[in-house]
CHARMM internal coordinates of N, CA and C (Angstrom, degrees):
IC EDIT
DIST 1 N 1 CA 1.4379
DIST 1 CA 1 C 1.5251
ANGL 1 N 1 CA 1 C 109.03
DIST 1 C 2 N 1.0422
ANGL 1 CA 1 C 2 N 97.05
DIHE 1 N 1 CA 1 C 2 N 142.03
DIST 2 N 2 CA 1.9354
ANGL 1 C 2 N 2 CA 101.30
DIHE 1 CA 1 C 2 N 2 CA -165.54
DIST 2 CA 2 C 1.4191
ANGL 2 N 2 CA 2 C 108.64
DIHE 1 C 2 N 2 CA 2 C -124.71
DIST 2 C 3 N 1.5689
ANGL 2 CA 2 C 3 N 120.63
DIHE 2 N 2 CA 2 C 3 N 121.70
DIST 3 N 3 CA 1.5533
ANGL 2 C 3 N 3 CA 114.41
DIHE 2 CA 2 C 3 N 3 CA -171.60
DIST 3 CA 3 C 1.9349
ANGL 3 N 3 CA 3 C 113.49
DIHE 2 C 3 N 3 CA 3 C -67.98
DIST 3 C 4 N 1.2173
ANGL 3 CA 3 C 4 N 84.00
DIHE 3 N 3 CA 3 C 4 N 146.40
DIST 4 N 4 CA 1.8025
ANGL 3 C 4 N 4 CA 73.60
DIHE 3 CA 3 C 4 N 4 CA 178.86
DIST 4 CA 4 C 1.3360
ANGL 4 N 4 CA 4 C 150.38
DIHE 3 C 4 N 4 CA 4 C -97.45
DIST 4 C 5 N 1.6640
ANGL 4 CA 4 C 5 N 76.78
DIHE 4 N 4 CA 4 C 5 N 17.22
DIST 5 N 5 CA 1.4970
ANGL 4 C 5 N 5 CA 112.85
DIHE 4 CA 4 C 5 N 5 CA -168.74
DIST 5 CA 5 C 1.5314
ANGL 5 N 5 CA 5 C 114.94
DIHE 4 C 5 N 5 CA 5 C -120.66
DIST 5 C 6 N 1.2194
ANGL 5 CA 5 C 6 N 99.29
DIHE 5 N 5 CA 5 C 6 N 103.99
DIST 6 N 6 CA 2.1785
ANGL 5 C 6 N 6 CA 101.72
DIHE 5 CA 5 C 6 N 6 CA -170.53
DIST 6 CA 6 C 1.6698
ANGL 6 N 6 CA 6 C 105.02
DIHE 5 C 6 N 6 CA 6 C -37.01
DIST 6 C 7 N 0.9146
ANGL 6 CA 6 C 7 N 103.55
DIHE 6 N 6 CA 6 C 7 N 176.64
DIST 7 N 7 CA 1.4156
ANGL 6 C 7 N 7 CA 144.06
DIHE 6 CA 6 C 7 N 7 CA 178.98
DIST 7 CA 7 C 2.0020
ANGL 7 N 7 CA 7 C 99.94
DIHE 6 C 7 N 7 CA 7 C -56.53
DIST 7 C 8 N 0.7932
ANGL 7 CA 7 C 8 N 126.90
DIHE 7 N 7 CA 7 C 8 N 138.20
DIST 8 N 8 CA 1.5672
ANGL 7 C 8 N 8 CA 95.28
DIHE 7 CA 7 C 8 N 8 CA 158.70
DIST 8 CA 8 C 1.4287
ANGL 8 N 8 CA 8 C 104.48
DIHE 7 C 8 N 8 CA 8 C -99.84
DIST 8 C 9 N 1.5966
ANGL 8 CA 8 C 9 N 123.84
DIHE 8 N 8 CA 8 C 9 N 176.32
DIST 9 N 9 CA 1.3916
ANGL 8 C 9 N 9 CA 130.86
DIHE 8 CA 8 C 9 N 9 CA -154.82
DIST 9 CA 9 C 1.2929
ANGL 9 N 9 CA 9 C 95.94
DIHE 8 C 9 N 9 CA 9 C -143.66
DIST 9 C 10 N 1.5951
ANGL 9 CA 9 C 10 N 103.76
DIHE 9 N 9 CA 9 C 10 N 158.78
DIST 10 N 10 CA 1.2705
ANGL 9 C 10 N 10 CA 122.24
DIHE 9 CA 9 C 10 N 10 CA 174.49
DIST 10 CA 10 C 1.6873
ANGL 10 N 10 CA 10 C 123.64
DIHE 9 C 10 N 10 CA 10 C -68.38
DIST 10 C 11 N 1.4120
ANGL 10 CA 10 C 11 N 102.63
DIHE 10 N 10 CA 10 C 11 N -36.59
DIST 11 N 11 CA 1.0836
ANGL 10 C 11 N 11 CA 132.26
DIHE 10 CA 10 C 11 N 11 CA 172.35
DIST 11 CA 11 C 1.6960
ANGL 11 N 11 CA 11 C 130.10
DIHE 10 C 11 N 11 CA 11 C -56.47
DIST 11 C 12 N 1.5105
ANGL 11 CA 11 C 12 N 105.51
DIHE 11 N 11 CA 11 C 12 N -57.35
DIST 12 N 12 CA 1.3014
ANGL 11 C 12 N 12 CA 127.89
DIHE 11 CA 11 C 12 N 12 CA 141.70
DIST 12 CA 12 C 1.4278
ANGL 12 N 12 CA 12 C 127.00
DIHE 11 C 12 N 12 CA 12 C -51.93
DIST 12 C 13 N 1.2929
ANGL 12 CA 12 C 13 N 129.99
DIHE 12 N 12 CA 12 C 13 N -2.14
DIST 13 N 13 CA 1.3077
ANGL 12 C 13 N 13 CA 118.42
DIHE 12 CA 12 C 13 N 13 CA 177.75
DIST 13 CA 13 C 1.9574
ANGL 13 N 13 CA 13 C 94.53
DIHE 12 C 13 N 13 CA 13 C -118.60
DIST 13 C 14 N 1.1481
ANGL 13 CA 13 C 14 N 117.93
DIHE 13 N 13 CA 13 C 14 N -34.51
DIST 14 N 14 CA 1.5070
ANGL 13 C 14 N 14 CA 111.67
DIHE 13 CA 13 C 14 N 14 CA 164.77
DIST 14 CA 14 C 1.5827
ANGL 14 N 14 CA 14 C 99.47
DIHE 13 C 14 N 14 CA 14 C -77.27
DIST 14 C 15 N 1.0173
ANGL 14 CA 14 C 15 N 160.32
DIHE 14 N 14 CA 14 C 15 N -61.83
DIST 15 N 15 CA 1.5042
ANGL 14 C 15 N 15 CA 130.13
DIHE 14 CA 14 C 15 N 15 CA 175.36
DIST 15 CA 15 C 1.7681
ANGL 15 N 15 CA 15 C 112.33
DIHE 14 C 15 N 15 CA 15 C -20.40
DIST 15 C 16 N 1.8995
ANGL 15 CA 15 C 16 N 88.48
DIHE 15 N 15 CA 15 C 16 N -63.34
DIST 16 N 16 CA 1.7423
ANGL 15 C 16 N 16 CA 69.13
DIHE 15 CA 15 C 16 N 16 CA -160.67
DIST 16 CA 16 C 1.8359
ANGL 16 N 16 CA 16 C 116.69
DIHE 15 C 16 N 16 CA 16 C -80.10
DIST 16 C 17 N 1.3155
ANGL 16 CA 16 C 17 N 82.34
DIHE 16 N 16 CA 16 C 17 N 4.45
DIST 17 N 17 CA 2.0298
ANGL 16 C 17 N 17 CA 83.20
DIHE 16 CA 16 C 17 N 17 CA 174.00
DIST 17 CA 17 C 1.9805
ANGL 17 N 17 CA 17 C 101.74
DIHE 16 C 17 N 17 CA 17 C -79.86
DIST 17 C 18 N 1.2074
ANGL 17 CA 17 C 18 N 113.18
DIHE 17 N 17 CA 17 C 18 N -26.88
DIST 18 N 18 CA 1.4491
ANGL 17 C 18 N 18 CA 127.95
DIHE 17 CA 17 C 18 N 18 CA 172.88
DIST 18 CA 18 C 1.7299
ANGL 18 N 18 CA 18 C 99.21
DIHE 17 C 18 N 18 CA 18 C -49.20
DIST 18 C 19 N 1.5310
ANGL 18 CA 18 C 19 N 112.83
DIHE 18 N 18 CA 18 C 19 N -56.05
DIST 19 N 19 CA 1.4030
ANGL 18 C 19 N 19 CA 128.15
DIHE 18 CA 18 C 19 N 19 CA -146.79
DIST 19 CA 19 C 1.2262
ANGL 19 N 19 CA 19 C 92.35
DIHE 18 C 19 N 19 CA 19 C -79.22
DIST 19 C 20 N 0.9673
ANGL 19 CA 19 C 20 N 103.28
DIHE 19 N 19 CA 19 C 20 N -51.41
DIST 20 N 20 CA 1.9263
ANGL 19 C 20 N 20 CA 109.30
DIHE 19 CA 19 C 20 N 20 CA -179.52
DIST 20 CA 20 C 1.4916
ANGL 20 N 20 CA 20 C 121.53
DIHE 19 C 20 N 20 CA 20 C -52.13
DIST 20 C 21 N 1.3420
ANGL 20 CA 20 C 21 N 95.57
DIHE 20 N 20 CA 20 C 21 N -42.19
DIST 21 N 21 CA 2.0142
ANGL 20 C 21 N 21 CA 96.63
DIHE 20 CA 20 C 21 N 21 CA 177.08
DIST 21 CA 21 C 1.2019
ANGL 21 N 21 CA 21 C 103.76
DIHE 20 C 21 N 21 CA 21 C -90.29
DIST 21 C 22 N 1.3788
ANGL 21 CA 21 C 22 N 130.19
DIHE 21 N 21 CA 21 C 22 N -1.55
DIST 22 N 22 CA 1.4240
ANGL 21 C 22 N 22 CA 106.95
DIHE 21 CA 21 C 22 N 22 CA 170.63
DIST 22 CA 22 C 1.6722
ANGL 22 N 22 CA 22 C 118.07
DIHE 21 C 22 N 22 CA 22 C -100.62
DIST 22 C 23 N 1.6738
ANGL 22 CA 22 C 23 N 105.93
DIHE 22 N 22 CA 22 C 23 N -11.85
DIST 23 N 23 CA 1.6802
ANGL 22 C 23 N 23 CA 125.76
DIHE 22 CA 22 C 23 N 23 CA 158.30
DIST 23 CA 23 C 1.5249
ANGL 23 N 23 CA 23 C 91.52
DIHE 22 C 23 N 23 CA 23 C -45.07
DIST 23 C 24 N 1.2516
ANGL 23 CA 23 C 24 N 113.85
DIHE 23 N 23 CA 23 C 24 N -79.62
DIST 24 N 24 CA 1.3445
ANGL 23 C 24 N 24 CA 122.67
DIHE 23 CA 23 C 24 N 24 CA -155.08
DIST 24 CA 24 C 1.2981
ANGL 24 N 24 CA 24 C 110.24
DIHE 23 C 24 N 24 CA 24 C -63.87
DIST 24 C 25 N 1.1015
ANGL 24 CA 24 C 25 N 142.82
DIHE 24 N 24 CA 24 C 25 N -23.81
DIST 25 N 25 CA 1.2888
ANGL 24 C 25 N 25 CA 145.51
DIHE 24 CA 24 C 25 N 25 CA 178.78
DIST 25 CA 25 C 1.4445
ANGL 25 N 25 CA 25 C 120.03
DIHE 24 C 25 N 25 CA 25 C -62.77
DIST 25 C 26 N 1.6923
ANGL 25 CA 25 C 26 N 101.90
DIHE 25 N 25 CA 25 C 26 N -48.26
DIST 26 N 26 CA 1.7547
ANGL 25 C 26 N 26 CA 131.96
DIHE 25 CA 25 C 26 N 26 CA 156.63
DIST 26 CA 26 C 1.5314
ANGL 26 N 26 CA 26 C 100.32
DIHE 25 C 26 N 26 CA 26 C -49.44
DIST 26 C 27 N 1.2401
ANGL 26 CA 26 C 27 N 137.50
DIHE 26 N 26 CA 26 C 27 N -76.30
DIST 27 N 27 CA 1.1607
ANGL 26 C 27 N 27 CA 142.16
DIHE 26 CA 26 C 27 N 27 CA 175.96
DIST 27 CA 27 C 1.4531
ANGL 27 N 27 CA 27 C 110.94
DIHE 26 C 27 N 27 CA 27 C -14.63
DIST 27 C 28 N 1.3940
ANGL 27 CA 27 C 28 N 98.41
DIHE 27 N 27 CA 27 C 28 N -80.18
DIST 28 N 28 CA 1.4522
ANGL 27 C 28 N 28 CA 114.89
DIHE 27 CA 27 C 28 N 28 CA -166.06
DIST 28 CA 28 C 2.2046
ANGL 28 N 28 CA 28 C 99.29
DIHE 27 C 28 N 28 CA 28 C -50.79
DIST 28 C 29 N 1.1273
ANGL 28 CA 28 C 29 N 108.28
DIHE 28 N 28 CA 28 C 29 N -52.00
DIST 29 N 29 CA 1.2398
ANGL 28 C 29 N 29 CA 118.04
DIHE 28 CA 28 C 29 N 29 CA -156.79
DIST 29 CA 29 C 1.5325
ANGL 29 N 29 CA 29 C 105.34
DIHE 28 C 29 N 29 CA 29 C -64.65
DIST 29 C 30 N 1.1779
ANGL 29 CA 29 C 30 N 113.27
DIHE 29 N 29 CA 29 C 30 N -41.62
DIST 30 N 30 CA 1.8016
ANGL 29 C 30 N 30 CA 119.81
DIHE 29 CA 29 C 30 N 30 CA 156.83
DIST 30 CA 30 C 1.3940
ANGL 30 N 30 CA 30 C 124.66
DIHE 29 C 30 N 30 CA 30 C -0.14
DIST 30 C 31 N 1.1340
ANGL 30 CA 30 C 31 N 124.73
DIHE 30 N 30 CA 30 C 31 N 107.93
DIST 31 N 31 CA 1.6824
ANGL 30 C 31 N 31 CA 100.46
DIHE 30 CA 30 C 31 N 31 CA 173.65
DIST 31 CA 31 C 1.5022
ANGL 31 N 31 CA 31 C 127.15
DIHE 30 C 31 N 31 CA 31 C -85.00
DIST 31 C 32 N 0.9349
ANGL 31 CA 31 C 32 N 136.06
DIHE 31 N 31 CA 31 C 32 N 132.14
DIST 32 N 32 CA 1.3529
ANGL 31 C 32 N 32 CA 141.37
DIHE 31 CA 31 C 32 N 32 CA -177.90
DIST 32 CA 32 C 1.4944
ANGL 32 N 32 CA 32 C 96.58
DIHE 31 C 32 N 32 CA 32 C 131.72
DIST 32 C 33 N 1.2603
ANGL 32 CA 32 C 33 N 116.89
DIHE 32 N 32 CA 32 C 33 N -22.94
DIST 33 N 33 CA 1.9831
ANGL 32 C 33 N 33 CA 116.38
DIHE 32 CA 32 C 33 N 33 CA -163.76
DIST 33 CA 33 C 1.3388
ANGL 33 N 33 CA 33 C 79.67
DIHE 32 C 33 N 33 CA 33 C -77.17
DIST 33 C 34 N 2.1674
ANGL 33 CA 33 C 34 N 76.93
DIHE 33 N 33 CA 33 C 34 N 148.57
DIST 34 N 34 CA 1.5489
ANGL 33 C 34 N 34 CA 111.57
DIHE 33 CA 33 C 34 N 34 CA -162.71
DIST 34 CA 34 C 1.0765
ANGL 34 N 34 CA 34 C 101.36
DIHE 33 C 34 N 34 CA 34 C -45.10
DIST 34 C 35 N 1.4650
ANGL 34 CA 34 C 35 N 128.63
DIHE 34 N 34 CA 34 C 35 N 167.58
DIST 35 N 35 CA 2.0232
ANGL 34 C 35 N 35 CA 120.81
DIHE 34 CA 34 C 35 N 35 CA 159.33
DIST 35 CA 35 C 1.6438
ANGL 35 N 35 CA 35 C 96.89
DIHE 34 C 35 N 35 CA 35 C -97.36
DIST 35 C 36 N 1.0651
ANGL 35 CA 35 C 36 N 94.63
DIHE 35 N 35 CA 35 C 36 N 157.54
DIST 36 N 36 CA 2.0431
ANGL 35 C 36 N 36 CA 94.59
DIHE 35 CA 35 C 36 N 36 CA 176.62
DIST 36 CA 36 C 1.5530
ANGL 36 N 36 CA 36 C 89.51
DIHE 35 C 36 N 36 CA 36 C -79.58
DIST 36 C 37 N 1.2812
ANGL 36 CA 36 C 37 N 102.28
DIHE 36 N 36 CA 36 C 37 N 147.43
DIST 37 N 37 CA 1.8017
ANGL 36 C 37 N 37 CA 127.82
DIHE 36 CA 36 C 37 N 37 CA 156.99
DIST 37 CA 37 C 1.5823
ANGL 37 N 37 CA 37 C 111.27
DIHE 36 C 37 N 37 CA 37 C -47.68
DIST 37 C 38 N 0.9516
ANGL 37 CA 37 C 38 N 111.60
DIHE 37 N 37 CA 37 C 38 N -46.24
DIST 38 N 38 CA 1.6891
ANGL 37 C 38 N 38 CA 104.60
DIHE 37 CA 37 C 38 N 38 CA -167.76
DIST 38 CA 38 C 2.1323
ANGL 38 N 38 CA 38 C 114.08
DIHE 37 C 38 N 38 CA 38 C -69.82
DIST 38 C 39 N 1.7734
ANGL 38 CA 38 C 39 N 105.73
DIHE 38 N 38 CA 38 C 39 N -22.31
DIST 39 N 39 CA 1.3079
ANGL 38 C 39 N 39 CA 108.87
DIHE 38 CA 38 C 39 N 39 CA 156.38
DIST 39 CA 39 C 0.9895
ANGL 39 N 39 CA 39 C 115.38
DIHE 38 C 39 N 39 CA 39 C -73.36
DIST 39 C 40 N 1.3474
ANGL 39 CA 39 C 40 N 131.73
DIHE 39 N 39 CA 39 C 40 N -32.82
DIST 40 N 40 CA 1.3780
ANGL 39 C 40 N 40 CA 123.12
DIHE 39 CA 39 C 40 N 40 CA -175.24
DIST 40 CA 40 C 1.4390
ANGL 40 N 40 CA 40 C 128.58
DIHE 39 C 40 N 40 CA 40 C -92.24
DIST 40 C 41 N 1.4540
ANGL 40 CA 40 C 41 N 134.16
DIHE 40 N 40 CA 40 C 41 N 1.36
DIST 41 N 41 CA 0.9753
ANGL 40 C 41 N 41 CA 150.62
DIHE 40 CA 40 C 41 N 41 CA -155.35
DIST 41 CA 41 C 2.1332
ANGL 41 N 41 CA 41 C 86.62
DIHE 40 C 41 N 41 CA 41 C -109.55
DIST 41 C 42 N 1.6751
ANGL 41 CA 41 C 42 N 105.83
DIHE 41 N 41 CA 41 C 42 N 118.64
DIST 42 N 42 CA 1.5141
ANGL 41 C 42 N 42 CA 98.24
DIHE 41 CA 41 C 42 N 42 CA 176.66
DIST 42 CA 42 C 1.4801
ANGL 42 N 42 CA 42 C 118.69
DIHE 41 C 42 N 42 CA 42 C -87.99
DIST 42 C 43 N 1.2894
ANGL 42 CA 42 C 43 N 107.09
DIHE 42 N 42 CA 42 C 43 N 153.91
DIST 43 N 43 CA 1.6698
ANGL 42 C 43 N 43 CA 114.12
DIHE 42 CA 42 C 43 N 43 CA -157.60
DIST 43 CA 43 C 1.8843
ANGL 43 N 43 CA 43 C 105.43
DIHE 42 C 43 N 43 CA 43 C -62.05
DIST 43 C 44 N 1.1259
ANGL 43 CA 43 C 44 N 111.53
DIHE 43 N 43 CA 43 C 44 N 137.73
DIST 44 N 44 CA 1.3999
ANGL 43 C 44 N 44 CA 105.35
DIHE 43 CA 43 C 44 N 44 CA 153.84
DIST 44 CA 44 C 1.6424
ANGL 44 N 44 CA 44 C 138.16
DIHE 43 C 44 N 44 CA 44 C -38.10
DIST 44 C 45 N 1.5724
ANGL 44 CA 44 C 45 N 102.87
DIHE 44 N 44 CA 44 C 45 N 137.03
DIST 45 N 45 CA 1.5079
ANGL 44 C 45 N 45 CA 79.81
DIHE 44 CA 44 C 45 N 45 CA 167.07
DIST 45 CA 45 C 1.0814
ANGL 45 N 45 CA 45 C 146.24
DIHE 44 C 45 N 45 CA 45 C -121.03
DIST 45 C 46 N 1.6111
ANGL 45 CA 45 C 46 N 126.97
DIHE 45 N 45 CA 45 C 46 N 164.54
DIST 46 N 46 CA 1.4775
ANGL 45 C 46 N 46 CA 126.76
DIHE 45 CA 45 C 46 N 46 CA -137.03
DIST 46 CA 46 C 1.6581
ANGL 46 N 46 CA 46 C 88.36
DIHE 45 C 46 N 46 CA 46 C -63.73
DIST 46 C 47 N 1.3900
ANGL 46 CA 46 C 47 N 102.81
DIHE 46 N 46 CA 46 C 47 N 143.54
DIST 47 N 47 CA 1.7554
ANGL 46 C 47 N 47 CA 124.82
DIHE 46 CA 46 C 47 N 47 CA 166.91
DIST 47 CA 47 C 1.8997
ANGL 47 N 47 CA 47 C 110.53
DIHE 46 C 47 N 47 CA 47 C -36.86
DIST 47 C 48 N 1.2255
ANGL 47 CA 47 C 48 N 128.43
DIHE 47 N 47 CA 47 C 48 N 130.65
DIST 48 N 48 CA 1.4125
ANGL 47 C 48 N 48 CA 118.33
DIHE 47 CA 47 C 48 N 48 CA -169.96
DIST 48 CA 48 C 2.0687
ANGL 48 N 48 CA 48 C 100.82
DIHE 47 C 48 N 48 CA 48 C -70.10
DIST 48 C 49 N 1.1868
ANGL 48 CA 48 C 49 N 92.42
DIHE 48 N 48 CA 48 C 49 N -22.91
DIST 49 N 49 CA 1.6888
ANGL 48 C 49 N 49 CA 100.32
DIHE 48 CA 48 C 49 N 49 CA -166.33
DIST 49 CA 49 C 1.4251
ANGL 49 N 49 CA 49 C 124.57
DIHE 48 C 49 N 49 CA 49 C -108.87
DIST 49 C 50 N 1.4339
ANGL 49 CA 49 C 50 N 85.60
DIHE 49 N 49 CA 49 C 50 N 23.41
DIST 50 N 50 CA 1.5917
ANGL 49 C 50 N 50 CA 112.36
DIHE 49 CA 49 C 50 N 50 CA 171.72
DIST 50 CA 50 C 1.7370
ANGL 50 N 50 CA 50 C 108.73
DIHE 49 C 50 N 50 CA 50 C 68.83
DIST 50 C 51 N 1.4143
ANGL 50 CA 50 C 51 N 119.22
DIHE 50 N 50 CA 50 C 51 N -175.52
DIST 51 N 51 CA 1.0264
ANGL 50 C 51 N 51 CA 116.03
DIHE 50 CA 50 C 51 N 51 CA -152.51
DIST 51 CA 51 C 1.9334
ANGL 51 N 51 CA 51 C 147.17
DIHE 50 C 51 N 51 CA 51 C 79.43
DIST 51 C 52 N 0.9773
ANGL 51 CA 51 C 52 N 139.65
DIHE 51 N 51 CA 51 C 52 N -140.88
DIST 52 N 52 CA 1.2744
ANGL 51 C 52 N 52 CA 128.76
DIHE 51 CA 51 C 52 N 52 CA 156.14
DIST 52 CA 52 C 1.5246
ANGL 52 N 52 CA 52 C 120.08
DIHE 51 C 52 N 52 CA 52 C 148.06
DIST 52 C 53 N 1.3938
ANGL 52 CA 52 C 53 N 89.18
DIHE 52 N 52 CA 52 C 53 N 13.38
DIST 53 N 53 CA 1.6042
ANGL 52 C 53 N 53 CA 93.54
DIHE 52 CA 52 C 53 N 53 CA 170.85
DIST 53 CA 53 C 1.8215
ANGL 53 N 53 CA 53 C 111.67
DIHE 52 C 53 N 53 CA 53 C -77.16
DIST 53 C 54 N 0.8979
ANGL 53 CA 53 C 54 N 127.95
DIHE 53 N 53 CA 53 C 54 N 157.42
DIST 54 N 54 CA 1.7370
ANGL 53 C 54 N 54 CA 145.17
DIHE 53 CA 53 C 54 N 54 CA 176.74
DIST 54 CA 54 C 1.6132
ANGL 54 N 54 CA 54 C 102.49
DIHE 53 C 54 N 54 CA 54 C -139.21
DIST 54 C 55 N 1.5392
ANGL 54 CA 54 C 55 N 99.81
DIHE 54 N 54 CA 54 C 55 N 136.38
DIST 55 N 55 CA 1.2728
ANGL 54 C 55 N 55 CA 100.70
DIHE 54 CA 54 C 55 N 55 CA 160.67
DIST 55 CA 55 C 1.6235
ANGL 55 N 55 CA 55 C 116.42
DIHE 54 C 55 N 55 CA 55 C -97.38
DIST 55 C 56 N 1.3067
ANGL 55 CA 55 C 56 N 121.85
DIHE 55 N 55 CA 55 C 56 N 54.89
DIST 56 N 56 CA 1.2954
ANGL 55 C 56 N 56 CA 118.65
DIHE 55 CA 55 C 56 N 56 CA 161.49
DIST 56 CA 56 C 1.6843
ANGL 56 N 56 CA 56 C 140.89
DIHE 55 C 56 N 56 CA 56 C -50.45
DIST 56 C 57 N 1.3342
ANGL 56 CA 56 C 57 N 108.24
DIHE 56 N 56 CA 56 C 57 N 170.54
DIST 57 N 57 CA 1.2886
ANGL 56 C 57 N 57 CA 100.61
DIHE 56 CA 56 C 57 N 57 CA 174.09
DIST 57 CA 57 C 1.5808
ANGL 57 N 57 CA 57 C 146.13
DIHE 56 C 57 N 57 CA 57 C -11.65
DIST 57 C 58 N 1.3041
ANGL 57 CA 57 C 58 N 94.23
DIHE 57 N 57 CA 57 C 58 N -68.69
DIST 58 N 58 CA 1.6345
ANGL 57 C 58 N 58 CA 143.34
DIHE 57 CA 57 C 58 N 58 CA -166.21
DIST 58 CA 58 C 1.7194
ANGL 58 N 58 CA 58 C 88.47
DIHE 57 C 58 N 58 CA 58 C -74.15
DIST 58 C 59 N 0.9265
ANGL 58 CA 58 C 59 N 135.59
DIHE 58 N 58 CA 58 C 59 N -35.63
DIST 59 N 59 CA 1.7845
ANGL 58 C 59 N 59 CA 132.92
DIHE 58 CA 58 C 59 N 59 CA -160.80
DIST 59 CA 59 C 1.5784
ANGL 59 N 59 CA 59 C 102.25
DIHE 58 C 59 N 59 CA 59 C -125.07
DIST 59 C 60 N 1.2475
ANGL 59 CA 59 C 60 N 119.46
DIHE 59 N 59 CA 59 C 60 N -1.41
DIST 60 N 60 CA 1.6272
ANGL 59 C 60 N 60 CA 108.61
DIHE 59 CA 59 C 60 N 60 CA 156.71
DIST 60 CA 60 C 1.9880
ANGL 60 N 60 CA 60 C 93.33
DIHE 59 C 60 N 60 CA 60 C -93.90
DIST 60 C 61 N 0.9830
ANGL 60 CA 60 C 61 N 114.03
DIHE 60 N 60 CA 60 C 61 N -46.68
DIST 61 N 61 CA 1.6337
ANGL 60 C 61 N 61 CA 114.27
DIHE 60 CA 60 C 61 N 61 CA 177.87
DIST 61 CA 61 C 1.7844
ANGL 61 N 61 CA 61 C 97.16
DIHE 60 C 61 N 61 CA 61 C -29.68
DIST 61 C 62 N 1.2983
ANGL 61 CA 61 C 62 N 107.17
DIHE 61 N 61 CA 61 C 62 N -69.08
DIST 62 N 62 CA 1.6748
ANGL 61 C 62 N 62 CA 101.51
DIHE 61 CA 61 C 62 N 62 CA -179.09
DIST 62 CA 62 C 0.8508
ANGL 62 N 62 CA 62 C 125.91
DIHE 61 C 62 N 62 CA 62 C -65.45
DIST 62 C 63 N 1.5434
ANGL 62 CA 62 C 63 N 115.40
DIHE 62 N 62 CA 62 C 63 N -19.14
DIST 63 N 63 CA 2.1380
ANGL 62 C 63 N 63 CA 105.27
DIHE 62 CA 62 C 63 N 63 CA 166.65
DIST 63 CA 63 C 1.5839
ANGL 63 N 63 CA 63 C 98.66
DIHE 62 C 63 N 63 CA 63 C -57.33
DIST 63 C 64 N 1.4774
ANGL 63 CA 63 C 64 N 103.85
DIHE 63 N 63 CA 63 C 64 N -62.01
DIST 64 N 64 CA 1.0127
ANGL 63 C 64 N 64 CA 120.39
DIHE 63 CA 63 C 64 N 64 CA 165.27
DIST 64 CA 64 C 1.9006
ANGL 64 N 64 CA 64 C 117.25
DIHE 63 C 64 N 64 CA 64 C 16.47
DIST 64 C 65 N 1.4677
ANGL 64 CA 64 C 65 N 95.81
DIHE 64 N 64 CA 64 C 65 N -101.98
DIST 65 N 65 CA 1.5725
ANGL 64 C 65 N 65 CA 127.39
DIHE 64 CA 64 C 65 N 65 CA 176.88
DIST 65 CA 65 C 1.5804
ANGL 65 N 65 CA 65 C 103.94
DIHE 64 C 65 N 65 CA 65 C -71.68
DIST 65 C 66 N 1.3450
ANGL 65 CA 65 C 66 N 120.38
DIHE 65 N 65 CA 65 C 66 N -38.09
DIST 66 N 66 CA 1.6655
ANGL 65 C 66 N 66 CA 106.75
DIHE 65 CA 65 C 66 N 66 CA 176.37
DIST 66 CA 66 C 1.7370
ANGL 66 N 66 CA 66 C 102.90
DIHE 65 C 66 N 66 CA 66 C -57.93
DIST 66 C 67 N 1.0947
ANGL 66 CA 66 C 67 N 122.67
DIHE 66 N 66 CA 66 C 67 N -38.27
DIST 67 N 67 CA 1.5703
ANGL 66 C 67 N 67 CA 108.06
DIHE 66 CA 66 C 67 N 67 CA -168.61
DIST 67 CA 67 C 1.5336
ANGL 67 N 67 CA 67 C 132.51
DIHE 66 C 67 N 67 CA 67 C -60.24
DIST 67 C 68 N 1.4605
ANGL 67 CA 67 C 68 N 120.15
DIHE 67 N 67 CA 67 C 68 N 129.66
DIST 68 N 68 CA 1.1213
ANGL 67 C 68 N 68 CA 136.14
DIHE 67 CA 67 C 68 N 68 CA -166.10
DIST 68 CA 68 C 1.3522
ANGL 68 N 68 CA 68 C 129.05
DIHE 67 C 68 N 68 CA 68 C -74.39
END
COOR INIT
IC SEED 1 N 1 CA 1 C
IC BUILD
């Protein structure tokens, strides 16, 4: 009894990883496709009194997990 389905290949799986980033590449490049949020969102602005640290979210999380 003989399977009827080849082997898969090394070769064949970088093609279609090839095929795939170049789908997506087309995708992205499209005009009308969505824009991501994080380009479109305008930057903060710099602190009047210099500096620029925040204790936000994201950096109590790492006191957070840094602690011993």
């Amino acid at each position: 009894m003989q399977d009827s389905q080849p082997k898969p290949s090394r070769r064949g799986f970088f093609f279609g990883a090839a095929a795939t980033g170049a789908a997506a590449a087309v995708i992205v490049a499209l005009p009308g496709a969505p824009a991501l949020e994080a380009e479109l969102a305008p930057p903060k602005p710099a602190p009047e009194k210099g500096g620029g640290y925040s204790l936000s979210d994201h950096v109590k999380r790492y006191y957070q997990t840094a602690r011993i």
